[in-house]
N, C-alpha and C positions, 0 to 999 in steps of 0.2 A: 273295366271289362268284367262282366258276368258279374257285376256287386263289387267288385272289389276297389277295397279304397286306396288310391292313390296319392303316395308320400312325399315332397318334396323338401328336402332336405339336405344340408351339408354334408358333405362325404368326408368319410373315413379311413382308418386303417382295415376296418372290415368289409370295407366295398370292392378292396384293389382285385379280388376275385372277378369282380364284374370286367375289368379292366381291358382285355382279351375279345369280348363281346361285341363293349362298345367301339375298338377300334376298327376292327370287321364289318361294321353296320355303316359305319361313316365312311369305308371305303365305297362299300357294296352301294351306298345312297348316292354319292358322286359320281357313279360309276352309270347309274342306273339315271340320273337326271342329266349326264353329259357333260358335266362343268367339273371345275377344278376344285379340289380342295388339299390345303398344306397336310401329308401324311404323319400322323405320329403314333409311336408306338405302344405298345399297354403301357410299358415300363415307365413310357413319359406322359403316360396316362395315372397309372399308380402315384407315381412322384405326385401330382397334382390334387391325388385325395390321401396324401401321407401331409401335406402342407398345409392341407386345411382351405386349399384354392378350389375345390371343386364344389358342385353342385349334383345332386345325382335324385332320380325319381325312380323310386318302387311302390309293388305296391304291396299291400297288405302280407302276402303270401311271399313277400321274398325275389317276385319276380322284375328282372329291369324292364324300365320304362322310358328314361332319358337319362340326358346328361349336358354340360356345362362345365366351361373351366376358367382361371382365370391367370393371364402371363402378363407379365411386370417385363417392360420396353424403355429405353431412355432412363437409369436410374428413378423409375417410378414418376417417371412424368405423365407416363402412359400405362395404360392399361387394356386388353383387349379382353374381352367374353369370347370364346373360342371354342369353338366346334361343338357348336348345337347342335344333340341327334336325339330323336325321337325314334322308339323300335316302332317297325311299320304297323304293328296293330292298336297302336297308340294314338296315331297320330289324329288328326284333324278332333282332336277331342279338345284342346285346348291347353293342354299340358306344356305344351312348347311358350307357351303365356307366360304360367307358373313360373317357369326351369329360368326364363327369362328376368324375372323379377327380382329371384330370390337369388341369380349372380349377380344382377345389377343393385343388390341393396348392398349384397357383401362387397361385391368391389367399393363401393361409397366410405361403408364403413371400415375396411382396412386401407382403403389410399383416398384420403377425404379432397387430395387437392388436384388427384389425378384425372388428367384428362380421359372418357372412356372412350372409345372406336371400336369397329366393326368392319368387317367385307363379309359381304354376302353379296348372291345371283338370287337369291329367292326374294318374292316382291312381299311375301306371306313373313317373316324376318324384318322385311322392312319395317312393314306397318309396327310391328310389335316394338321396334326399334321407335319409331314414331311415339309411339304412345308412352315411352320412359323419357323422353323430352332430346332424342336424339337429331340429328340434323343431320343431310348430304353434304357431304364437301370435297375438296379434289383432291388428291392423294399428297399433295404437298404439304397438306395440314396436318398430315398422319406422322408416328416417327419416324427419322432418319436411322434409327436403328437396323446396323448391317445383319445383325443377327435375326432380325423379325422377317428383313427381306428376304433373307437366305432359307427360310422356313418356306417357300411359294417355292424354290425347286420342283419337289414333289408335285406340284401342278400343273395341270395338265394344256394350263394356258401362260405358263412359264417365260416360251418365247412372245409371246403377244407383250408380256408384264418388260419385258425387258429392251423390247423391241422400241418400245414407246416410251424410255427413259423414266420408265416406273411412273409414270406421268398419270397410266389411267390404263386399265386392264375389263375382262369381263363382270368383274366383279362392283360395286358400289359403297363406296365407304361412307359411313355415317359415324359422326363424332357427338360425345355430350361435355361440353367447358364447363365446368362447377363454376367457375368466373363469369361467363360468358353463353347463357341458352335460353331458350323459350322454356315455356311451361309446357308440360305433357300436353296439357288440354291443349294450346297453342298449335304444335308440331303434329297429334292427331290429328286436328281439324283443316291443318294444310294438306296431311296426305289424304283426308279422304277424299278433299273438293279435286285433287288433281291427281287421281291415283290412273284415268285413265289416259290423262298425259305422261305417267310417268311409265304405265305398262307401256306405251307407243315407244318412249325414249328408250328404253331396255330392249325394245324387240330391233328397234332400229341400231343401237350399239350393236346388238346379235350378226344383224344382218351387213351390215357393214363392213365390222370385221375390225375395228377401231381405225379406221381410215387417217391418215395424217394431219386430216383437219383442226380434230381434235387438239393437237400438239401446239399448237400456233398459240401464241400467249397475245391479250391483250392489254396493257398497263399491269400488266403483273398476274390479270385473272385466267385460267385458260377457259377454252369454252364450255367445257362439262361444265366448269364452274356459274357461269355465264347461265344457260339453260335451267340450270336446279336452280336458283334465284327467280328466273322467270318462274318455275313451278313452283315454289316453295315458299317465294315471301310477298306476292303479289295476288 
């Protein structure tokens, strides 16, 4: 904005100032899009750039621009990128691209065997999720970690999440197995051929309301699962 060049970069012990900002933006964005998001606070926002776990974007002049973090699940079996925010005059610029890359390289390279995941409502998220070689998959495949569950409290589709035996909520998880994935190109080019089946399956979750259907296993798959295979690898 206005010339100014925008930094994306590792966050530090000089950032936690920012701290306070960005946890206000990510309420105020959830708030303002209608969906849930797990509440955290500067302090556990700080801790994440005193760790050397975050990612944060400025720009030339000092001003924030986004942000990125990264939380260690299942003694480091897992891994999540967590609470991607863009300040709104930032946004649709492609920064959220960047912020995205550069926690998903650093997660690779401090947990190289860790599995990485994601929940998000945003389909704009997704695709970019798409394009580092990420995949749909049912919440079964995520961790069992009680402390990770315990972080969705604060959200605002809390009883849905628990309603449905944490089985499958508003939200959309996407995993990347260093053992086991497509290639970026691969995972791109499925979401774009069936992105407008996939916006119909998200509106229709919406609408719904996660109806029981969902919940029915079959040989072990449930049907979300079921559905994102029809969209995804076909």
């Amino acid at each position: 904005m206005d010339n100014q060049q925008i930094i994306v970069r590792i966050a530090d012990h000089l950032d936690t100032h920012y701290a306070k900002r960005i946890t206000d933006e990510m309420e105020s964005s959830a708030k303002a899009r209608g969906t849930g998001i797990a509440k955290r606070s500067p302090e556990y926002v700080a801790a994440k750039m005193l760790e050397d776990k975050a990612v944060i974007a400025v720009t030339s002049t000092g001003q924030w621009v986004g942000f990125c973090y990264i939380e260690e699940w299942s003694h480091g079996k897992f891994v999540a990128n967590s609470g991607l925010i863009v300040a709104p005059e930032f946004r649709k610029s492609g920064v959220a691209k960047l912020i995205k890359q550069k926690i998903f390289n650093l997660s690779r390279e401090r947990y190289p065997d860790a599995k990485i995941f994601g929940l998000t409502t945003g389909l704009a998220v997704m695709k970019i999720n798409s394009e580092l070689g990420y995949e749909p998959v049912t919440y079964s495949e995520l961790t069992d970690d009680e402390e990770f569950w315990a972080g969705c409290k604060s959200c605002v589709n809390y009883d849905i999440l628990m309603s449905k035996d944490r089985k499958i909520c508003m939200c959309t998880a996407m995993l990347f197995d260093p053992k086991d994935h497509y290639e970026p190109k691969e995972t791109k080019e499925y979401f774009e051929e069936n992105k407008k089946g996939l916006e119909r399956l998200l509106r229709f979750k919406q609408w719904k309301l996660l109806k029981p259907f969902f919940e029915k296993e079959n040989n072990g798959a449930s049907t979300l699962k079921i559905i994102f295979h029809l969209l995804f690898r076909f």
